[in-house]
C-alpha positions in Angstrom: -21.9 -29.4 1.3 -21.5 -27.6 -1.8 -19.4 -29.0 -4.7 -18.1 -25.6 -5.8 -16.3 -22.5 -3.9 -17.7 -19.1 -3.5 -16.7 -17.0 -0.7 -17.7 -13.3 -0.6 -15.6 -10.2 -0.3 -15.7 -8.8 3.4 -17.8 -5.2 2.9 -14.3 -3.2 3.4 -12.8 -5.4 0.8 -15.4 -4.8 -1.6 -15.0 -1.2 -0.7 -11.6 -0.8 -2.3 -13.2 -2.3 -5.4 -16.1 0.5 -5.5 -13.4 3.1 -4.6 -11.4 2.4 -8.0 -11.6 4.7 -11.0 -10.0 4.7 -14.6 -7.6 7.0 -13.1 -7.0 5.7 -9.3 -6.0 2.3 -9.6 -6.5 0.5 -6.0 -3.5 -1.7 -6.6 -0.3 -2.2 -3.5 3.0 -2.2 -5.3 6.5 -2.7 -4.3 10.0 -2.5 -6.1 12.3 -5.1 -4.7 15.8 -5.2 -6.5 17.5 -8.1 -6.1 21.7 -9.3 -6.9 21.7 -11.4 -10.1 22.8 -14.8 -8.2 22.6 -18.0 -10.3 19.5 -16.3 -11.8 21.7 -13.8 -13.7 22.2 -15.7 -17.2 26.0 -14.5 -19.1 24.4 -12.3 -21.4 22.7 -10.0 -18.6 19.5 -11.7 -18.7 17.3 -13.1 -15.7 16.5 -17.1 -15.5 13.1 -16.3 -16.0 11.9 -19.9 -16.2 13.5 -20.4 -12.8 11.7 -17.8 -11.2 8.6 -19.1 -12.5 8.8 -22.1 -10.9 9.7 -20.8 -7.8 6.6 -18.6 -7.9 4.5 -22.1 -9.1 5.9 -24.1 -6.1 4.5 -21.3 -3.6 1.0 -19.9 -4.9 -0.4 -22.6 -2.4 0.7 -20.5 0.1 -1.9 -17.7 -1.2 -5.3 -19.2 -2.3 -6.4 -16.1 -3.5 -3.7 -15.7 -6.2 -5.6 -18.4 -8.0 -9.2 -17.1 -7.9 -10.9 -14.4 -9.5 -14.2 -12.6 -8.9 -17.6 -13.4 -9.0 -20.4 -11.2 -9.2 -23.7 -12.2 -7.5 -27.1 -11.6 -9.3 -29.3 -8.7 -8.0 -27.5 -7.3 -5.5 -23.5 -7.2 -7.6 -22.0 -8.4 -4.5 -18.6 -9.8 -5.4 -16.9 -13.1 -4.3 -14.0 -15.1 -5.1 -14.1 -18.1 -7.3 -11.2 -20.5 -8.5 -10.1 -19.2 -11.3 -10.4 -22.2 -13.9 -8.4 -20.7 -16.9 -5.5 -19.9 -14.4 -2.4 -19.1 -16.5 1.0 -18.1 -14.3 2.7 -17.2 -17.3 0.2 -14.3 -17.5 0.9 -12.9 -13.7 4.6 -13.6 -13.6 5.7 -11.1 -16.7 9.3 -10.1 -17.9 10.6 -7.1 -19.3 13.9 -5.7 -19.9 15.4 -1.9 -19.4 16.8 -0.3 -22.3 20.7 0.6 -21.9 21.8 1.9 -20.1 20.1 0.1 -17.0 20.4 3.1 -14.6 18.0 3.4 -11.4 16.2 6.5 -13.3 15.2 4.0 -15.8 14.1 1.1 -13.6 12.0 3.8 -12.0 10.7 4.9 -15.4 9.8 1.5 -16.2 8.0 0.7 -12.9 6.1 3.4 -13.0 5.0 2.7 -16.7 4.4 -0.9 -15.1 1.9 0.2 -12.2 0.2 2.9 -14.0 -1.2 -0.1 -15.7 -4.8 -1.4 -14.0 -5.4 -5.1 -13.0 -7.4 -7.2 -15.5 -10.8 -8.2 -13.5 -11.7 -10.9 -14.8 -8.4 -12.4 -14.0 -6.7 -13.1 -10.3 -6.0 -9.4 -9.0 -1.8 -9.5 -9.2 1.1 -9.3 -11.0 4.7 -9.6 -10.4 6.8 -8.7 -13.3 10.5 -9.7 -13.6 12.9 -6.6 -14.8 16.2 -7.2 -16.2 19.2 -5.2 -17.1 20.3 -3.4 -13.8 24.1 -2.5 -13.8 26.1 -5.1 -11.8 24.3 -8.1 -13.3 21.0 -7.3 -10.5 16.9 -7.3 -11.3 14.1 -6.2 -10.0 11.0 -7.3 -9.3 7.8 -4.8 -9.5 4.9 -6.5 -7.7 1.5 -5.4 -7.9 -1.9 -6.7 -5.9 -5.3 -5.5 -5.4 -6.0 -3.7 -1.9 -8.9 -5.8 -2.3 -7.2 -9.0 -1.8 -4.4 -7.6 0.9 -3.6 -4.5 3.2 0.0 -3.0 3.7 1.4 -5.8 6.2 0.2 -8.8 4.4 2.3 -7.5 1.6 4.7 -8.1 4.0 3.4 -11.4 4.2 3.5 -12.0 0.8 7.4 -11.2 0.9 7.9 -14.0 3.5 5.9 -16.2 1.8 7.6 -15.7 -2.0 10.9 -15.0 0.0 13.7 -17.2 2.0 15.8 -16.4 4.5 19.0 -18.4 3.6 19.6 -18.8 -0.2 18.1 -21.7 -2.0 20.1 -23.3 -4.8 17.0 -24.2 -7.2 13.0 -24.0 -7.3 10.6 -26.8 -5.5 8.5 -28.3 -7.9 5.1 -27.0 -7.8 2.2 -29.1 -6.2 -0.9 -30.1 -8.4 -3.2 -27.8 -8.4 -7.0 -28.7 -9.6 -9.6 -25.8 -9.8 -13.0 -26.1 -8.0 -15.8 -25.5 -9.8 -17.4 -22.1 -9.8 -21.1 -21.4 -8.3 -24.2 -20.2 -11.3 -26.1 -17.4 -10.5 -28.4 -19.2 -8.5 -26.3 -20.5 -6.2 -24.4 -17.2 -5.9 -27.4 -15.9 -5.0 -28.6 -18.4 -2.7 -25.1 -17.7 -0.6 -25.4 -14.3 -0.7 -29.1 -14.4 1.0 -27.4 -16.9 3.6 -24.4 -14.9 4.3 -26.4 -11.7 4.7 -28.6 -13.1 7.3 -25.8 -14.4 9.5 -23.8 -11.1 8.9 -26.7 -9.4 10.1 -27.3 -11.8 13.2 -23.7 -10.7 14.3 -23.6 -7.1 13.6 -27.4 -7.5 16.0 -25.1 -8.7 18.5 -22.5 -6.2 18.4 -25.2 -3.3 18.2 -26.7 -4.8 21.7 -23.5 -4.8 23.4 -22.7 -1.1 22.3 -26.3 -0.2 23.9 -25.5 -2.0 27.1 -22.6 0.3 26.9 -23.3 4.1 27.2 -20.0 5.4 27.1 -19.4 3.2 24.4 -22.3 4.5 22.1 -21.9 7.9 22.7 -18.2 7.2 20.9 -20.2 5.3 18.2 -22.7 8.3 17.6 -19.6 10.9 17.6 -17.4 8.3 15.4 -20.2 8.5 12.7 -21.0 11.7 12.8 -17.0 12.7 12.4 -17.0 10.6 9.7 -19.8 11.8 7.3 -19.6 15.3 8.1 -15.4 15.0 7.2 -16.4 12.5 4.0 -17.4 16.0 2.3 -14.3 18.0 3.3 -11.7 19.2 1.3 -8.0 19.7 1.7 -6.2 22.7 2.1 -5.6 23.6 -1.4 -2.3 22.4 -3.1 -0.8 21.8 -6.5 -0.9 18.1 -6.1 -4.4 17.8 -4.4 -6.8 18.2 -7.8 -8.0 15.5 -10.5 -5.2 12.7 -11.3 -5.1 11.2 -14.3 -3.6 7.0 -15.0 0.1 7.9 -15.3 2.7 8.0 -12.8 6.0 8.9 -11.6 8.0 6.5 -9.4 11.4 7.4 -7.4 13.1 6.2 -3.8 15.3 6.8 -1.2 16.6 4.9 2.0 18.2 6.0 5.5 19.8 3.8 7.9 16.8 3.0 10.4 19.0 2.9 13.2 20.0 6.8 12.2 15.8 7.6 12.3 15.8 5.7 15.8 18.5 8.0 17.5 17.2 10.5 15.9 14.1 9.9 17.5 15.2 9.3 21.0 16.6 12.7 20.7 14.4 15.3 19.4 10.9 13.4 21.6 8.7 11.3 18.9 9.1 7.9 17.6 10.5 6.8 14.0 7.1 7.7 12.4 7.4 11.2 13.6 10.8 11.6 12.4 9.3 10.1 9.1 6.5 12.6 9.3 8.4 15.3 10.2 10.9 14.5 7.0 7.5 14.9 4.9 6.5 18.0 6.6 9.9 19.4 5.2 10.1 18.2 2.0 6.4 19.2 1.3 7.1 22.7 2.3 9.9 22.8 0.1 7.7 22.0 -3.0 5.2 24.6 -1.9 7.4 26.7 -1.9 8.6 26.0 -5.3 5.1 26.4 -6.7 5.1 29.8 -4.7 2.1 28.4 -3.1 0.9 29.4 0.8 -1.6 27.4 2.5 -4.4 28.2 5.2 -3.0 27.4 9.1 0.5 26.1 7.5 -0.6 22.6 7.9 -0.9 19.4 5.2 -3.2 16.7 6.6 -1.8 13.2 6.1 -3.6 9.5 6.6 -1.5 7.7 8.3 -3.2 4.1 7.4 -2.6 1.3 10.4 -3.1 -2.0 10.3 -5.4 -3.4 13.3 -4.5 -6.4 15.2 -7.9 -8.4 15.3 -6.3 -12.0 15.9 -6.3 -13.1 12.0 -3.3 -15.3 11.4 -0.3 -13.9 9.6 -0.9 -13.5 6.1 -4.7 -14.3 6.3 -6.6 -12.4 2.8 -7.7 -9.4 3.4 -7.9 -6.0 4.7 -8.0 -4.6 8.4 -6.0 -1.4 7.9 -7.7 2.0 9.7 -6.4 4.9 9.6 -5.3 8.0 11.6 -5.5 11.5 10.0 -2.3 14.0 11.2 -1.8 17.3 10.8 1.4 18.6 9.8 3.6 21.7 10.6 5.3 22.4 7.6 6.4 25.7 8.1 8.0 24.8 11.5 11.9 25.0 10.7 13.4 24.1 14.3 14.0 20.3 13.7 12.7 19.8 17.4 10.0 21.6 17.3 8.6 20.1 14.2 8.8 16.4 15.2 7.2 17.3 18.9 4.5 18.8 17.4 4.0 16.1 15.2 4.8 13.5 17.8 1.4 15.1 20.2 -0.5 15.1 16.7 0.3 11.2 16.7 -0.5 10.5 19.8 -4.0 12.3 19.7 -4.8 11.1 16.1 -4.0 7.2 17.6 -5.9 7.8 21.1 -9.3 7.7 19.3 -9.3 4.3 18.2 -12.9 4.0 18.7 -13.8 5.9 15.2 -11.9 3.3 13.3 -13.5 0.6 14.7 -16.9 2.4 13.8 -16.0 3.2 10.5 -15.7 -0.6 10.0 -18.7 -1.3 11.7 -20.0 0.9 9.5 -18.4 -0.4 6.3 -20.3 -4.1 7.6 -23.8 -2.5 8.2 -23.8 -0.8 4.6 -22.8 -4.2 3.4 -26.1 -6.0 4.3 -27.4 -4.0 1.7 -25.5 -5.0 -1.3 -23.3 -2.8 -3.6 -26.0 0.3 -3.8 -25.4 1.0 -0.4 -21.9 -0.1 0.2 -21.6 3.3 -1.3 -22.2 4.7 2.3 -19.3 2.8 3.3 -17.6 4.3 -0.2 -18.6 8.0 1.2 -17.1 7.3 5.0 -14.5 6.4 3.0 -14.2 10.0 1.9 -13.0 11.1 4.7 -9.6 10.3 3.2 -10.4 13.5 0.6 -9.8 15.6 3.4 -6.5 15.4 3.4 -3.4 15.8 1.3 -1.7 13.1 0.3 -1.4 9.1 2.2 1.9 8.2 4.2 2.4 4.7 5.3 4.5 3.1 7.5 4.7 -0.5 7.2 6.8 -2.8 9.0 9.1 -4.9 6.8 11.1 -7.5 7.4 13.8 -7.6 10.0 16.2 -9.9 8.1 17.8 -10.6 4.5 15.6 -12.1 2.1 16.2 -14.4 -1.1 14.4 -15.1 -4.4 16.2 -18.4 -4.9 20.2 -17.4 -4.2 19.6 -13.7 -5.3 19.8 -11.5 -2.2 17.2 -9.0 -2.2 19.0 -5.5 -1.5 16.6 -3.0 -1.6 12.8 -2.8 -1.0 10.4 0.4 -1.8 6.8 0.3 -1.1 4.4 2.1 -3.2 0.8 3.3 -2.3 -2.2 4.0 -4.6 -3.0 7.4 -5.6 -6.5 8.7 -4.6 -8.8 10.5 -7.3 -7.7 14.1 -5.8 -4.3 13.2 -5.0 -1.4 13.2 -7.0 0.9 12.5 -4.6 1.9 9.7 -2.0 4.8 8.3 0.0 5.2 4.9 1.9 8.1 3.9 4.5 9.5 -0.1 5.0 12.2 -1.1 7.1 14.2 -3.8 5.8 17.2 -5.2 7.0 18.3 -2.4 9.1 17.4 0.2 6.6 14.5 2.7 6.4 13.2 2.7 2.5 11.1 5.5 1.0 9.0 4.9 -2.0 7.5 8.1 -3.7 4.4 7.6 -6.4 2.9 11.1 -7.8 0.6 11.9 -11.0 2.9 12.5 -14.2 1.3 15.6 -15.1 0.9 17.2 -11.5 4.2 16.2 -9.9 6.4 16.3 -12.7 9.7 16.8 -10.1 9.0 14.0 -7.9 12.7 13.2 -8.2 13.4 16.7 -6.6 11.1 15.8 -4.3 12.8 12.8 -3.7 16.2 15.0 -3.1 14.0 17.1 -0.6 13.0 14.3 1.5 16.3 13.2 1.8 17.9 16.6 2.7 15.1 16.9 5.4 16.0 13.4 6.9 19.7 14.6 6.9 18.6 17.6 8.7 16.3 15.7 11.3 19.8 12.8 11.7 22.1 15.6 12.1 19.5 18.0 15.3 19.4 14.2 16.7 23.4 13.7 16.9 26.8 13.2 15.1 26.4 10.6 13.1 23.9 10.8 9.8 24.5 8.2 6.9 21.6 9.3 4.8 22.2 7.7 1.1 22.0 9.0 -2.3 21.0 7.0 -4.8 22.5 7.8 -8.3 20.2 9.2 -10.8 17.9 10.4 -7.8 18.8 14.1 -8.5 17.0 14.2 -11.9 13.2 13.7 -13.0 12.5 10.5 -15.0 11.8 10.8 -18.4 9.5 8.6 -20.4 11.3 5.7 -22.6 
């Protein structure tokens, strides 16, 4: 038994790290703003010292929030190591907003916050404490590599930071000794070992798919689909050309029992009402920009996260993906979201090409990093389309941080190289949340866009029956401006 820990990032986590640029940071991010509670001090501040602890007394729920990467000799294979200089002070920050402490400037300030990249040689996270909301509330902006986690064990990461019923003060954190961390050698060593046995398995599965004939015939198609998309482009937009590293941050919410009815209604599920809101609000910005594209149609990844038996919260990623095309010139409110809901359902029936991009993704790993880059390039196929929409499933139930009632929770996705623009959906408690990211410079109304997408799920609520509840947010109407 080794004395030290070393365990090596999966070939589609490593992916995420090969797929980040100076510009596209692969980092998850959500908002989560919060009612003061006994955190909120008299003179508008946040117990920050409190929420510190909290946050000590439950990292041993999440190993990896205490280790950082590795690389291996030769081959710059990465793995994760307990991180010996682990400081908490550094991950858990603080900042205040400057009066007066509007949602426009929270926003403002979040952005600013996850237009910065995560420090490598460090644990890949943050979570930074904002102060100075109206009505004595906070927020918290969290950020975490995709490398370490996928959309629902974010999710997971809420339950686990999170409480049900209100907690009157922090635990008191558990000990917590480092391991030591592998040499070069040994990294090395591991590596050679975890390659063969990776291989032995992948043998396995490749012997079953040839037993199979039906089976490799999908195989053969699913990687052929996949390169020859990795080198598509989208239909040509404003938003879909080079990004650069700063961002622009707004949100929106809508009863989620509203988007179900509606749903029932008009024939597609939640998602396609969701999908069909985007369709909308996108076509509204085109038309803006006075832009026309070719067929009418934006192409969306709609990233889902596979159910492969890993326990709740267990590290790492297992999210595929399904790529939609969307209507956008389709006004009829019915229309739309059937269209959309047969798109769905044909995108999601060919599950086999997910399965074979991560097979895939595992066979380029065997190789080391210089050809995990075929993964990087299936991985491409992403470039053929527009933006990124997620759905993710959030909690059912009111949360706490200690006794401060979390109110509101807005999901963020990265931004690709070629994509300045990106949504993500979460329901929480009852309500459906919408958190819009965009490039500074290419969206500089996403707040308009913002204001579309919620005129477009008032429409959708409204062709689904009576009763529509869709919210405003104050400040939502006008871009954010740098402070």
């Amino acid at each position: 038994m080794p004395h030290y820990i070393a365990e090596r990032l999966r070939a589609e986590d490593a992916s995420f790290l090969l797929f980040e640029s100076p510009n596209a940071h692969m980092h998850l991010s959500w908002v989560w703003i919060f009612t003061g509670g006994s955190l909120a001090r008299a003179d508008g501040g946040v117990d920050i010292a409190a929420i510190r602890q909290h946050v000590a007394a439950r990292l041993f729920r999440f190993p990896r929030f205490r280790q950082r990467l590795a690389w291996t000799p030769v081959e710059g294979h990465p793995a994760w190591v307990d991180d010996e200089t682990f400081k908490l002070r550094y991950h858990v920050q603080h900042a205040a907003l400057p009066d007066p402490g509007d949602e426009m400037r929270l926003q403002t300030t979040a952005a600013a916050i996850v237009s910065q990249p995560l420090d490598r040689s460090k644990p890949l996270w943050e979570l930074w404490v904002v102060e100075g909301l109206a009505d004595g509330r906070f927020a918290v902006v969290t950020k975490t590599h995709h490398c370490m986690m996928d959309g629902r064990s974010t999710v997971d990461l809420m339950h686990g930071l999170l409480d049900a019923e209100p907690r009157p003060r922090p635990e008191e954190p558990a000990d917590w000794i480092p391991r030591p961390a592998p040499g070069p050698v040994a990294l090395l060593r591991d590596g050679v070992v975890e390659r063969v046995g990776l291989a032995a398995r992948l043998a396995g599965e490749s012997r079953r798919w040839l037993l199979d004939a039906h089976a490799w015939r999908r195989a053969v198609g699913a990687v052929e689909e996949v390169l020859g998309a990795g080198f598509a482009r989208p239909p040509a937009t404003p938003f879909n050309r080079p990004i650069g590293p700063h961002r622009l941050m707004s949100w929106m919410r809508v009863p989620h029992e509203d988007l179900r009815r509606a749903g029932e209604r008009l024939g597609g599920t939640v998602q396609d009402v969701a999908l069909a809101a985007v369709a909308g609000a996108i076509d509204r910005l085109l038309v803006r920009s006075g832009t026309r594209i070719a067929g009418d149609v934006i192409r969306v990844v709609v990233p889902v996260t596979a159910c492969d038996g890993s326990a709740p919260g267990a590290p790492g990623n297992r999210t595929e993906a399904a790529v939609v095309a969307l209507p956008i010139s389709e006004r009829d409110p019915r229309r739309r979201v059937r269209a959309i809901a047969r798109a769905t359902a044909e995108a999601r029936r060919d599950g086999a090409e997910l399965h074979n991009l991560d097979f895939l993704l595992r066979v380029a790993g065997l190789a080391g990093r210089s050809m995990l880059g075929l993964g990087l390039a299936a991985r491409r196929r992403l470039y053929g389309c527009n933006l990124v929409v997620t759905d993710i499933p959030g909690p059912a139930t009111p949360l706490h941080l200690l006794d401060a009632h979390l109110v509101e929770a807005y999901p963020l996705v990265p931004l690709l190289d070629d994509q300045g623009l990106g949504m993500a959906f979460a329901v929480y408690d009852g309500t459906y949340h919408a958190g819009l990211v965009a490039d500074w410079e290419i969206v500089p109304d996403l707040a308009t866009v913002a204001e579309d997408l919620r005129a477009e799920f008032a429409t959708l609520c409204r062709a689904g029956g009576p009763s529509h509840r869709v919210e405003r947010l104050p400040g939502s109407a006008s871009a954010p401006t740098a402070g």
